[in-house]
C-alpha positions in Angstrom: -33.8 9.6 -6.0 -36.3 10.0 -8.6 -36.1 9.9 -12.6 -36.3 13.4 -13.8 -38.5 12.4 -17.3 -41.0 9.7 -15.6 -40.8 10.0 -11.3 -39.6 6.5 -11.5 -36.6 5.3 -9.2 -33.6 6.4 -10.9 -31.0 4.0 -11.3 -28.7 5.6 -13.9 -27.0 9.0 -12.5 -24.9 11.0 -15.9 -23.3 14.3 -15.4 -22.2 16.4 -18.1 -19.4 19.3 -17.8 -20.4 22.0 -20.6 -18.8 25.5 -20.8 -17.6 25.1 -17.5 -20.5 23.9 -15.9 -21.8 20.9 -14.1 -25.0 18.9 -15.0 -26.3 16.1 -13.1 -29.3 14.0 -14.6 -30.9 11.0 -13.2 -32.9 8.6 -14.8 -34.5 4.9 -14.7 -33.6 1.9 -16.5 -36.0 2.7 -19.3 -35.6 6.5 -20.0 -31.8 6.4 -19.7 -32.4 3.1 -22.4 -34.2 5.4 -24.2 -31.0 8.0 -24.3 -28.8 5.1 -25.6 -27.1 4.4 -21.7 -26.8 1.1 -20.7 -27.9 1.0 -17.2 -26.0 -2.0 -16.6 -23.2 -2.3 -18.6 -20.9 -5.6 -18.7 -17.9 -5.5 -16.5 -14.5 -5.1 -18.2 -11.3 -6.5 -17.3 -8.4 -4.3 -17.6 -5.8 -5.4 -19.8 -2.4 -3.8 -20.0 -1.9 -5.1 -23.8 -4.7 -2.5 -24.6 -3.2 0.2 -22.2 0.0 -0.5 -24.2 -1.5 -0.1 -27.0 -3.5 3.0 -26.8 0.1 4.6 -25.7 1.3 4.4 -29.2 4.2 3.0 -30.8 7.0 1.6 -28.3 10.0 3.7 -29.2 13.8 2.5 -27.6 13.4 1.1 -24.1 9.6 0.8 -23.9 8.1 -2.6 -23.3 6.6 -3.0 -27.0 10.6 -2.9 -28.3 11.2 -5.9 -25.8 10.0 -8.9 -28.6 10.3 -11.5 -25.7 11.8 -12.0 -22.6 11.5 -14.7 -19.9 12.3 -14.6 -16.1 14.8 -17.0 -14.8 13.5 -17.2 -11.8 10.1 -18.0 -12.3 9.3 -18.7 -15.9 7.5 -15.8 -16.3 7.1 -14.7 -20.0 6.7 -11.4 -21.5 3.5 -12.3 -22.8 2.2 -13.3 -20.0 3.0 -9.8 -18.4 1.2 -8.1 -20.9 -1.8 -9.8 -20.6 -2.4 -9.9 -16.8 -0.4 -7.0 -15.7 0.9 -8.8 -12.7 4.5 -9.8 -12.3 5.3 -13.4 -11.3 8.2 -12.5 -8.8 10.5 -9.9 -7.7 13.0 -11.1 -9.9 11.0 -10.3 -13.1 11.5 -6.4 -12.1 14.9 -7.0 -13.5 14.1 -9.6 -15.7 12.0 -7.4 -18.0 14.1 -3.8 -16.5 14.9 -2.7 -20.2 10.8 -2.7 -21.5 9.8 -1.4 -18.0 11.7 1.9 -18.0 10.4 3.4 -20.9 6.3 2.1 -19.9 7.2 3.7 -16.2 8.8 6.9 -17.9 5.2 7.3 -20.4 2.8 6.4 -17.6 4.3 8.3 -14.2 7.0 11.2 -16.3 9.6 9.4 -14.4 11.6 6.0 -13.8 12.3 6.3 -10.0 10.1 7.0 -7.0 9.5 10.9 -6.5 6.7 10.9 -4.0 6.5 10.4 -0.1 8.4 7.9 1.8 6.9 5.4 4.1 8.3 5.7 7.5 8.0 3.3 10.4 7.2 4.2 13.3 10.5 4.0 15.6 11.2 0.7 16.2 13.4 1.6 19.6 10.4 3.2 20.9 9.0 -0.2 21.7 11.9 -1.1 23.2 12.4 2.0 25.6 9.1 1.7 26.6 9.4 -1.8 27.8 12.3 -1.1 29.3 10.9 2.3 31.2 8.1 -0.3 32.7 10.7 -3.1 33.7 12.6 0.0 35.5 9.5 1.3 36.9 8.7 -1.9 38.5 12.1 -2.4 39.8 11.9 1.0 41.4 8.5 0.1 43.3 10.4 -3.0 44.5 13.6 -1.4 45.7 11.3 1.4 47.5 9.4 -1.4 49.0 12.4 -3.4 50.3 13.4 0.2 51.7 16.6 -0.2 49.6 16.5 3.4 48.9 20.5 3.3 47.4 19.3 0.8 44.4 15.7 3.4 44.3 17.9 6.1 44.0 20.4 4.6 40.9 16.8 2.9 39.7 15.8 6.4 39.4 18.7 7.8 37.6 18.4 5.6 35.3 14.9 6.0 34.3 16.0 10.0 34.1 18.2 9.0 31.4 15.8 7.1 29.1 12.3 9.4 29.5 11.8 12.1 27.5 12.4 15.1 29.2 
């Protein structure tokens, strides 16, 4: 795509929403320079300290009232939360439990899981099938061996476990 000011190959793509509508403007390294945008700007690592604090104040229950805290099961200090974002363990869920509540209720409206469920896929399903197959071959074999009184209980019992 070319830069809309100079033909140039335009490496910077801003779009603008104004009254409702959508503006798209591309432009190379040196006009967009020239519009103060920083064509390549410095990669930022996300830090929950500063999403904590651009929520405000911690009122009762949210993770700023929590002063400090330390998992027992793996050492994992409050601190150290708040400046990676990552728990240590599963334990730490409970561990820090009373600051977590309140940041879950400000960031998702809620303190328990609302959304879809994850559901496997039927874990007997596997199972029947293998067992249809084993059956199956069976069958063949009893048919085969002209043992048509084990075919014909072979075959009742596959009637029972397909699908219909």
């Amino acid at each position: 795509m070319k830069c809309e000011r100079c033909a140039e190959e335009a490496v910077v793509h801003f779009t603008q929403i104004m009254g409702g509508e959508m503006k798209t403007t591309h432009l190379c390294e040196t006009c967009a320079a020239e519009k103060g945008l920083d064509p390549n700007p410095p990669p930022q690592k996300f830090q929950l300290s500063n999403l904590l604090a651009q929520m405000g104040p911690g009122g009762e229950g949210s993770a700023a009232s929590v002063v400090s805290g330390t998992c027992s099961f793996c050492g994992l200090e409050l601190a150290d939360f708040r400046e990676s974002g990552r728990f240590g363990c599963p334990h730490c869920y409970t561990a820090f439990e009373k600051g977590l509540r309140g940041l879950l209720r400000r960031i998702h409206g809620a303190t328990e899981h609302v959304g879809k469920v994850y559901l496997p896929v039927d874990p007997t399903a596997g199972d029947r099938s293998r067992r249809l197959d084993g059956l199956k071959r069976k069958l063949q074999r009893a048919v085969d061996s002209e043992d048509f009184e084990r075919a014909a209980e072979l075959r009742d019992e596959i009637n029972a476990i397909e699908p219909v």
